[in-house]
N, C-alpha and C positions, 0 to 999 in steps of 0.2 A: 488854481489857475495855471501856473508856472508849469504841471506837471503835463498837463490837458496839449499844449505844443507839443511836447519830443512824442507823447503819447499816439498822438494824431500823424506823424511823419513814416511810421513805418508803411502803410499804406500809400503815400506818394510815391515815396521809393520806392515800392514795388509797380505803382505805376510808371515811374519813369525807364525801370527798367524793362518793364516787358514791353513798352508802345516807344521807348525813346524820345517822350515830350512830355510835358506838365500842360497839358489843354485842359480845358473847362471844366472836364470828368474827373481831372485829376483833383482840383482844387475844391471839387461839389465833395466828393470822395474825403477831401482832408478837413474840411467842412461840417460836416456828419457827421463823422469821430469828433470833434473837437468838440459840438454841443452836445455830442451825447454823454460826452468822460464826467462832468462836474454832476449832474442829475445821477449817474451811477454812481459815481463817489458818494456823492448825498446818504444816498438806500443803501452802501454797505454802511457806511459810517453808522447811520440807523440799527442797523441789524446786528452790529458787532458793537454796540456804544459800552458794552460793559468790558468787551476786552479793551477799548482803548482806554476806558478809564482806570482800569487795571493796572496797563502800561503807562500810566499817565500823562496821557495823550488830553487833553480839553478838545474836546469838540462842537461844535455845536450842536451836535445832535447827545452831547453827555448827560443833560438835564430835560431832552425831550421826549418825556415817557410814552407818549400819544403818536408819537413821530410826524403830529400835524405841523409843527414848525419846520422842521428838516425837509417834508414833502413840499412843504410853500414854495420854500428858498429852491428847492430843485425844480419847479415849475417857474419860477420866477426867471430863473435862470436860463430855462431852454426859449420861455414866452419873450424873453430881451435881446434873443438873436433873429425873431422874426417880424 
């Protein structure tokens, strides 16, 4: 969650710089990053669970062989910003 903000800001900034305002576009814009960053992290975390446990990294997705739970929580997650 923590990372999903600074993640989601280069886009504003780029909007503020090229229009010279933070209007409605800009914030729908920083918006859209923001729910989409955690449901991505999700499916890589999923796809790479063995290198993190490697690096040992605990994941949630470490012990989700089926990656039904990992997809839940990334659905759960986009489904509780709308």
């Amino acid at each position: 969650m923590v990372g999903a903000i600074p993640g989601a800001l280069p886009p504003l900034i780029g909007w503020a710089a090229a229009r010279d305002s933070l209007d409605f576009g800009a914030w729908t814009l920083f918006a859209i990053v923001f729910v989409w960053q955690i449901p991505h992290f999700f499916a890589i975390a999923w796809l790479c669970r063995r290198d993190y446990a490697q690096a040992g990294f605990r994941m949630l997705s470490s012990d989700d062989e089926t990656g039904v739970r990992s997809a839940s929580q990334a659905v759960l997650f986009a489904c509780s910003f709308y």
